[in-house]
DOGUSE-773190 format. One line per field, with one value per atom (N, C-alpha, C, O): residue number from 1; atom name; x, y, z. Coordinates in steps of 0.05 Angstrom, whole numbers. Last residue first. Example, Ala and Ser with C-alpha at 12.3 -4.5 7.8 and 13.67 -1.06 7.14 Angstrom:
! DOGUSE-773190
seq: (2,2,2,2,1,1,1,1) .
atom: (N,CA,C,O,N,CA,C,O) .
X: (257,273,258,268,264,246,264,285) .
Y: (-45,-21,1,23,-114,-90,-66,-66) .
Z: (142,143,157,161,156,156,156,169) .
! end
This chain:
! DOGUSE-773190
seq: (172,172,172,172,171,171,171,171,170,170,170,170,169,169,169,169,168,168,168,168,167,167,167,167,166,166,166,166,165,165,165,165,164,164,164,164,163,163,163,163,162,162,162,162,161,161,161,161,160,160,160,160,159,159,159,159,158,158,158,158,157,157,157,157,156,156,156,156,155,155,155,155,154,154,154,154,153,153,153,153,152,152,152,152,151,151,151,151,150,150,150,150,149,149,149,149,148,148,148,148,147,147,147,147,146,146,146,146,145,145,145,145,144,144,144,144,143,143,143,143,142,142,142,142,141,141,141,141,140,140,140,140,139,139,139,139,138,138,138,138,137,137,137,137,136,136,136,136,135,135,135,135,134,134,134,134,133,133,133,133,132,132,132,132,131,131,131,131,130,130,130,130,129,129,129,129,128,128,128,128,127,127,127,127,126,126,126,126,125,125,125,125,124,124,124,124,123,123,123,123,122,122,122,122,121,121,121,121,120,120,120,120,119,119,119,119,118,118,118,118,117,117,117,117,116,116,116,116,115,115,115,115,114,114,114,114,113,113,113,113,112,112,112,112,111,111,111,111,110,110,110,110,109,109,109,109,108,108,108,108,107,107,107,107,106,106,106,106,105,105,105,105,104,104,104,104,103,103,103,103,102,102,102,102,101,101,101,101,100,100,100,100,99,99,99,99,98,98,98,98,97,97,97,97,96,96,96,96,95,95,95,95,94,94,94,94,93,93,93,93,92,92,92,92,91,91,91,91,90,90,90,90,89,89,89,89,88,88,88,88,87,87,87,87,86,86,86,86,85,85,85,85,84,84,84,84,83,83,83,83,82,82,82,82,81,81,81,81,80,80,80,80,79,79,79,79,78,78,78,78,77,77,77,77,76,76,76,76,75,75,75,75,74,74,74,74,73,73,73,73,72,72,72,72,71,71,71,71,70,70,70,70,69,69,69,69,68,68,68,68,67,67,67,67,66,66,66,66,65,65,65,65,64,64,64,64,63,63,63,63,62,62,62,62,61,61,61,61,60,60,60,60,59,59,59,59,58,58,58,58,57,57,57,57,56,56,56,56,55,55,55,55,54,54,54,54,53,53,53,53,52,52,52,52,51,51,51,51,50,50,50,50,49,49,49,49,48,48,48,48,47,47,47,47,46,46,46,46,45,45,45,45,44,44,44,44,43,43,43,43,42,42,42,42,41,41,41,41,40,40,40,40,39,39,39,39,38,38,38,38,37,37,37,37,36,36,36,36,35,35,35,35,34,34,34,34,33,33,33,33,32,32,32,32,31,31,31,31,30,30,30,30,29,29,29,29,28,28,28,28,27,27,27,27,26,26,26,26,25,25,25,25,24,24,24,24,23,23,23,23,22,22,22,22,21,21,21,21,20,20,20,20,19,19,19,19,18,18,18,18,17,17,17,17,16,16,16,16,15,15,15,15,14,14,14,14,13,13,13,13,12,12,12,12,11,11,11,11,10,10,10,10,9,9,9,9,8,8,8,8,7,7,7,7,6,6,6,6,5,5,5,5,4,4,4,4,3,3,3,3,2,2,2,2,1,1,1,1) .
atom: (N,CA,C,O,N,CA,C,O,N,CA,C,O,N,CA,C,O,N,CA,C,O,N,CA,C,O,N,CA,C,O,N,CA,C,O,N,CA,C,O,N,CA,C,O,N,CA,C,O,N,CA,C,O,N,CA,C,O,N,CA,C,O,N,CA,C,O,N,CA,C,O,N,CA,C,O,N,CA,C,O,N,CA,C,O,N,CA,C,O,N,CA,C,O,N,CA,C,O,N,CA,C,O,N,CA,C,O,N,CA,C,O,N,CA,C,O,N,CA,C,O,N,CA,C,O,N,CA,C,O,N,CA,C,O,N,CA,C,O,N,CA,C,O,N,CA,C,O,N,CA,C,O,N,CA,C,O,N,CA,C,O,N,CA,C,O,N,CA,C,O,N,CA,C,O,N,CA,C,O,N,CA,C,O,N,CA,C,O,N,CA,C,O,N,CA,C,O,N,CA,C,O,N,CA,C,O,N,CA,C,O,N,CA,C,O,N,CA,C,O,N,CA,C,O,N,CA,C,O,N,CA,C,O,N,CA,C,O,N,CA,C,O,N,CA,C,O,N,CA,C,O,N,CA,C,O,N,CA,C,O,N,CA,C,O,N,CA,C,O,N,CA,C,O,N,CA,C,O,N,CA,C,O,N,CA,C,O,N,CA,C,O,N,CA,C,O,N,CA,C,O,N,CA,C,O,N,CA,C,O,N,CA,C,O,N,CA,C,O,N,CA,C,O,N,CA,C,O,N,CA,C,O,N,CA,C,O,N,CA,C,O,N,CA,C,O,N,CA,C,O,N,CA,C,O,N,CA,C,O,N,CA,C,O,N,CA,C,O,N,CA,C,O,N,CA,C,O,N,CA,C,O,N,CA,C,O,N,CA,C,O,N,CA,C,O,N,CA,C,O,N,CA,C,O,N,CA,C,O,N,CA,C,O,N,CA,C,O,N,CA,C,O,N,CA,C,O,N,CA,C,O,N,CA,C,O,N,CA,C,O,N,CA,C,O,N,CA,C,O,N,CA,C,O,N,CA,C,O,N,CA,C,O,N,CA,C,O,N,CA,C,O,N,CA,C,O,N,CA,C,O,N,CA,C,O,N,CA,C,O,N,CA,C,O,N,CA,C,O,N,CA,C,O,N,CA,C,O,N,CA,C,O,N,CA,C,O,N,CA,C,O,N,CA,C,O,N,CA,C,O,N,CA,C,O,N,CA,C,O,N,CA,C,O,N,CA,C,O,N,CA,C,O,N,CA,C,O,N,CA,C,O,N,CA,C,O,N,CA,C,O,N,CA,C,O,N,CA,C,O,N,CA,C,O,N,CA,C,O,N,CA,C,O,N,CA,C,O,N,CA,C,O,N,CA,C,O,N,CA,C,O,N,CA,C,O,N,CA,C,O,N,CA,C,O,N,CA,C,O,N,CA,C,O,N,CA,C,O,N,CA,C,O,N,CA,C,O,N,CA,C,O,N,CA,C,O,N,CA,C,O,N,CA,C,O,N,CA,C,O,N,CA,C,O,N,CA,C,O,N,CA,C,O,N,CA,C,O,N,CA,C,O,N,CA,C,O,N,CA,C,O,N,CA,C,O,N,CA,C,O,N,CA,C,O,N,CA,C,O,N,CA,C,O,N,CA,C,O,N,CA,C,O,N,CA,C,O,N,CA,C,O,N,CA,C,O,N,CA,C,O,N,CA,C,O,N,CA,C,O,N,CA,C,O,N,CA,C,O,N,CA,C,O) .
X: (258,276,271,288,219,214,239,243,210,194,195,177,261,266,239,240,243,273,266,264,206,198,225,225,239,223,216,217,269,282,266,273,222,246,258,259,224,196,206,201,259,250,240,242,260,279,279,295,210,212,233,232,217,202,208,210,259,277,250,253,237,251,265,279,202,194,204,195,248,225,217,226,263,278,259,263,223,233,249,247,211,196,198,185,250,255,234,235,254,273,268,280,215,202,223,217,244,214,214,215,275,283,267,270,241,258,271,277,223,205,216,207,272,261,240,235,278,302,282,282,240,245,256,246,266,238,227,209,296,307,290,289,286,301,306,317,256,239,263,253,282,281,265,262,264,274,270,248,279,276,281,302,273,259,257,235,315,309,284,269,288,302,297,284,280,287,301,326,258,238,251,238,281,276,248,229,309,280,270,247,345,322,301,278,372,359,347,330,393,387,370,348,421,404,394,380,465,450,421,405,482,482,459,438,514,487,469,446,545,522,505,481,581,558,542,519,590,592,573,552,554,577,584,588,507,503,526,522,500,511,513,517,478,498,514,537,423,435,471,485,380,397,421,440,343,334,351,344,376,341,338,324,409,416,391,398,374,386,392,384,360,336,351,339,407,396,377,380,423,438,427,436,381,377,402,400,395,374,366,349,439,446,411,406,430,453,456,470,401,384,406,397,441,417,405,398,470,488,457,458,431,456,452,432,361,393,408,404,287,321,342,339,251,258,285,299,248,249,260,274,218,246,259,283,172,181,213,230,151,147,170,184,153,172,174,194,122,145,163,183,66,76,101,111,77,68,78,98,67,86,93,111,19,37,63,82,-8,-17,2,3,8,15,9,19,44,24,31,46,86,82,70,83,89,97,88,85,83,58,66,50,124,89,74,54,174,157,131,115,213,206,191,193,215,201,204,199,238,218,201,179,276,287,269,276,255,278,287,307,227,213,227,218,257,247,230,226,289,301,286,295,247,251,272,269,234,224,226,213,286,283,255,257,288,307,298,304,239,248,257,246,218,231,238,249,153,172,188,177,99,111,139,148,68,58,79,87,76,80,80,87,52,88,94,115,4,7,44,55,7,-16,-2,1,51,43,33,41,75,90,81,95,24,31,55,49,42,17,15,7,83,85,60,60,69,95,87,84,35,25,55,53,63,59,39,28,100,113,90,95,60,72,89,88,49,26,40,31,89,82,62,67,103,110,108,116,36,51,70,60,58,34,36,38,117,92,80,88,172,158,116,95,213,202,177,160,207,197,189,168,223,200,189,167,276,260,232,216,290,292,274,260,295,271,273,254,323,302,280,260,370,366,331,315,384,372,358,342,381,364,350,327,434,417,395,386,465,466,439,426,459,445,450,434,492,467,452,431,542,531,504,491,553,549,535,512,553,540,533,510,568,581,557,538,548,545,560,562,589,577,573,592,594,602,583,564,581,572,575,560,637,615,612,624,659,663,638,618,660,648,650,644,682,699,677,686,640,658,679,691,609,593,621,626,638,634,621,624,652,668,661,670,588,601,625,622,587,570,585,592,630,632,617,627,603,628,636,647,552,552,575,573,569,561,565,577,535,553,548,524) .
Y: (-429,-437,-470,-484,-392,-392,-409,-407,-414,-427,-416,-424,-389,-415,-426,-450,-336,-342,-369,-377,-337,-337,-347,-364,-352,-361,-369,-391,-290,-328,-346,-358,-258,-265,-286,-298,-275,-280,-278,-290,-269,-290,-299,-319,-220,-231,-257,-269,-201,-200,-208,-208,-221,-230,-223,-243,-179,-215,-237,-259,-135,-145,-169,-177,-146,-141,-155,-171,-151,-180,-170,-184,-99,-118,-152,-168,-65,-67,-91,-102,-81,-91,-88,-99,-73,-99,-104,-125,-14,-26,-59,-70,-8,-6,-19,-35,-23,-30,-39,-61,24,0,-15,-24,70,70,37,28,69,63,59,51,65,43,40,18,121,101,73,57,152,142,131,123,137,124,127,112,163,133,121,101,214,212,181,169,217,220,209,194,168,188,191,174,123,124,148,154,99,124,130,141,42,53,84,94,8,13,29,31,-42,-15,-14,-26,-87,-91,-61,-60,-82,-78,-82,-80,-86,-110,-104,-117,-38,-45,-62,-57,-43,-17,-22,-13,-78,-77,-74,-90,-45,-75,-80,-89,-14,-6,-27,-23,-44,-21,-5,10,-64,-79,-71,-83,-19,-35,-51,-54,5,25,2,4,-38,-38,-17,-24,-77,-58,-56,-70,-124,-133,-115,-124,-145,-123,-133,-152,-191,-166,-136,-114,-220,-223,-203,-199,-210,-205,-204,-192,-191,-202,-196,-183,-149,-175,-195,-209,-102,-102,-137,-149,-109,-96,-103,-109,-104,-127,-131,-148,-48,-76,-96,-105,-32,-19,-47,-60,-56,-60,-47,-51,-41,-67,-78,-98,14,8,-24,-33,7,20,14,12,-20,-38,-21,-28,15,-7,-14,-15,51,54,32,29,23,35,45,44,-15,0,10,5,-16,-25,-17,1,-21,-6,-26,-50,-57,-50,-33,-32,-35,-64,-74,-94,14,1,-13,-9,-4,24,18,18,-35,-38,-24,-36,13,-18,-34,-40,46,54,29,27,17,25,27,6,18,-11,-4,-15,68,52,30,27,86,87,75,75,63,51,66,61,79,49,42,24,143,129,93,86,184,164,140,121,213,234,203,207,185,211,220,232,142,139,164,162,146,173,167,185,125,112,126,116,162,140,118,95,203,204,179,176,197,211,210,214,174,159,174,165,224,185,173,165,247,255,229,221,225,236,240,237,224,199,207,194,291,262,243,231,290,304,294,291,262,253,269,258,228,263,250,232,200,204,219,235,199,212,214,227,164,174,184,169,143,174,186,208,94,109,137,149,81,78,94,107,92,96,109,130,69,66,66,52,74,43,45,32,126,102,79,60,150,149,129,115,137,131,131,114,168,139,123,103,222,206,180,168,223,227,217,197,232,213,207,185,270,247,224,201,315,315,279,264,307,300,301,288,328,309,298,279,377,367,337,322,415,401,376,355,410,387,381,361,409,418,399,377,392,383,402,399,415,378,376,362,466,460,428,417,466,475,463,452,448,435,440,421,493,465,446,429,538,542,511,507,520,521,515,501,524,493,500,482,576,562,529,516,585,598,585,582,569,553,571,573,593,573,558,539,653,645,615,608,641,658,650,640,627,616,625,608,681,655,639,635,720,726,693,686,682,703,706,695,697,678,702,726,709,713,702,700,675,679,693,680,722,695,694,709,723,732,709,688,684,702,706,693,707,687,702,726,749,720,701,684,780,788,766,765,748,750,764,754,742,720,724,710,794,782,760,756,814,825,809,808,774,774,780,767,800,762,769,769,842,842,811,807,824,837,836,833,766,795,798,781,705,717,747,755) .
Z: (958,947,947,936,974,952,934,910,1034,1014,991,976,1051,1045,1036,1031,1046,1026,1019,995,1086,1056,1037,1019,1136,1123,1100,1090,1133,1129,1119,1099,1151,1117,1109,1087,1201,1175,1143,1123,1221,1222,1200,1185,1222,1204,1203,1188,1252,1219,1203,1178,1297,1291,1262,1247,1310,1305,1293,1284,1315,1292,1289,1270,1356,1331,1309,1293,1393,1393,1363,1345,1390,1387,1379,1361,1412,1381,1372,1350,1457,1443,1413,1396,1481,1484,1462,1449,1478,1470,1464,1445,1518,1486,1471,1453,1560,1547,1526,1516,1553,1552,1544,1522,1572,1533,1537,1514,1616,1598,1558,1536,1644,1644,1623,1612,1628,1614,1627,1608,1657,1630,1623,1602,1720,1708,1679,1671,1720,1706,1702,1687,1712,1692,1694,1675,1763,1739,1714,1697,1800,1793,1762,1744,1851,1823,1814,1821,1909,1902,1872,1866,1913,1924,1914,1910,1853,1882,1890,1871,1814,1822,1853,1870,1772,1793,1806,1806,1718,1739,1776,1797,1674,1683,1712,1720,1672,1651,1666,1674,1709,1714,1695,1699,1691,1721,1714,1707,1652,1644,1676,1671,1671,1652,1646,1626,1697,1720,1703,1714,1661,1678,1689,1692,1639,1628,1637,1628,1678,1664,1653,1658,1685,1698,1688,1691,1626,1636,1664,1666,1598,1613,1629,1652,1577,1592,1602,1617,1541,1529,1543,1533,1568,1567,1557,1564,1589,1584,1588,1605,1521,1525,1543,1534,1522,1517,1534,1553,1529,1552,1537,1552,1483,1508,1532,1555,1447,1453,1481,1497,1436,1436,1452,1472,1421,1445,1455,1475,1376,1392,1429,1451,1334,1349,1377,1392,1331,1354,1355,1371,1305,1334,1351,1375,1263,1280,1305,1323,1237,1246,1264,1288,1230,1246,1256,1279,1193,1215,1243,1267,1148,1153,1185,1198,1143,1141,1141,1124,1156,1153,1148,1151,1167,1136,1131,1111,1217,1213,1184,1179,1222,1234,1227,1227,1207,1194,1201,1184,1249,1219,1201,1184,1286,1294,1254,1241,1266,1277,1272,1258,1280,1248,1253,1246,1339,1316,1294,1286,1341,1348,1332,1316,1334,1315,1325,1309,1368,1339,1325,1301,1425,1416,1378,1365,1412,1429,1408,1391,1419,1396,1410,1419,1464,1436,1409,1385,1500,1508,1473,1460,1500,1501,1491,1476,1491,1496,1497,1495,1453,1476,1489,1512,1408,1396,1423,1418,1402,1417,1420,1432,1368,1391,1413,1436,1321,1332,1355,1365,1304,1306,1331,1352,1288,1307,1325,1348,1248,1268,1297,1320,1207,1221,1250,1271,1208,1225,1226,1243,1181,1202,1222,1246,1135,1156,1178,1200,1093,1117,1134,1147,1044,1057,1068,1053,1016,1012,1037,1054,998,1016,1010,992,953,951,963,955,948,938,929,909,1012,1001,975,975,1051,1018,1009,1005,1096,1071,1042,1023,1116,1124,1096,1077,1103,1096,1102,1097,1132,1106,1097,1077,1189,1169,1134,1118,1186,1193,1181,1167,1177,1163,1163,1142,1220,1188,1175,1161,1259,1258,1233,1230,1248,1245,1246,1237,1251,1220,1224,1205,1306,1282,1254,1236,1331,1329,1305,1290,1305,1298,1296,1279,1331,1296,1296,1289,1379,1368,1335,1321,1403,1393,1381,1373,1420,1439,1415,1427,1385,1381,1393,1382,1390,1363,1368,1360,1444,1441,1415,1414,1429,1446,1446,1447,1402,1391,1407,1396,1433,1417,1401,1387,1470,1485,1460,1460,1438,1452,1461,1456,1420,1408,1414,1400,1486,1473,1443,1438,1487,1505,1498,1521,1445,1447,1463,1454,1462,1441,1437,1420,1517,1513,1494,1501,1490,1510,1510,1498,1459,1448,1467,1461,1507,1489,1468,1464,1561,1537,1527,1538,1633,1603,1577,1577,1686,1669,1639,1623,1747,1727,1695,1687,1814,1795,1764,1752,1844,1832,1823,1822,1909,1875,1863,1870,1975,1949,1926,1924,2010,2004,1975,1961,2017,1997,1992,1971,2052,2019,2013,1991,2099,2087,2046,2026,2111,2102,2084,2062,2126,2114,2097,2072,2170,2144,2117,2097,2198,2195,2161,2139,2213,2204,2185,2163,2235,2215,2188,2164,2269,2278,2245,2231,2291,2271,2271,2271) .
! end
């Protein structure tokens, strides 16, 4: 290729688009959000949340922003190791409404599966199961580890509505 060629070929490619100013402060505020989840404070403030709602219920005080956080990280081994987990699933299990029906619908999903009709589920239902292919990528090798855990919230909580049923029917 002579010079001229060169020459042509870089003025035939368009610049490279420029970020607005919004765009800019958008993925800036994303970085400094990411940074805030990913610190040690914040871990330790959720998992003092969790502790404190096992121990001491009347001292604890509701924060949507770590149960938020609970609930974003809460397949993350490295951000909510096994003993607060346990509390976590506890902590789960007592919900009701529109949350509980989205993470027992995840749980289910890795239990049950009939309820994997789509192939995205199908193909998410594999990948917990343990049947993947040869090249798994860091991003499915988490979703296998959030399924997991998925299966094990789920067992949790069918163990605790179990255990409600139960009592209902020895106190009736």
């Amino acid at each position: 290729m002579s010079n001229s060629d060169e020459r042509m070929e870089v003025a035939s490619t368009k610049p490279a688009k420029r970020k607005t100013a919004a765009e800019i402060r958008h993925i800036h505020k994303e970085q400094q959000r990411i940074a805030r989840e990913g610190s040690a404070e914040t871990q330790e403030g959720a998992h003092a949340y969790l502790q404190q709602w096992e121990e001491e219920r009347d001292a604890w005080k509701f924060n949507k922003a770590k149960q938020n956080w609970i609930i974003r990280h809460l397949y993350v081994a490295t951000q909510i190791p096994e003993p607060q987990f346990a509390i976590a699933l506890k902590y789960f299990s007592v919900l009701t409404g529109k949350l509980r029906d989205s993470l027992l619908k995840e749980a289910r999903l890795v239990r049950d599966p009939v309820t994997a009709d789509s192939p995205e589920l199908q193909q998410l239902r594999s990948k917990a199961l343990g049947v993947l292919p040869s090249h798994v990528t860091k991003a499915q090798a988490n979703s296998i580890k959030k399924a997991r855990r998925e299966a094990r919230i789920a067992k949790a909580l069918k163990e605790s509505e179990s255990g409600a049923a139960a009592k209902e029917e020895e106190e009736d």
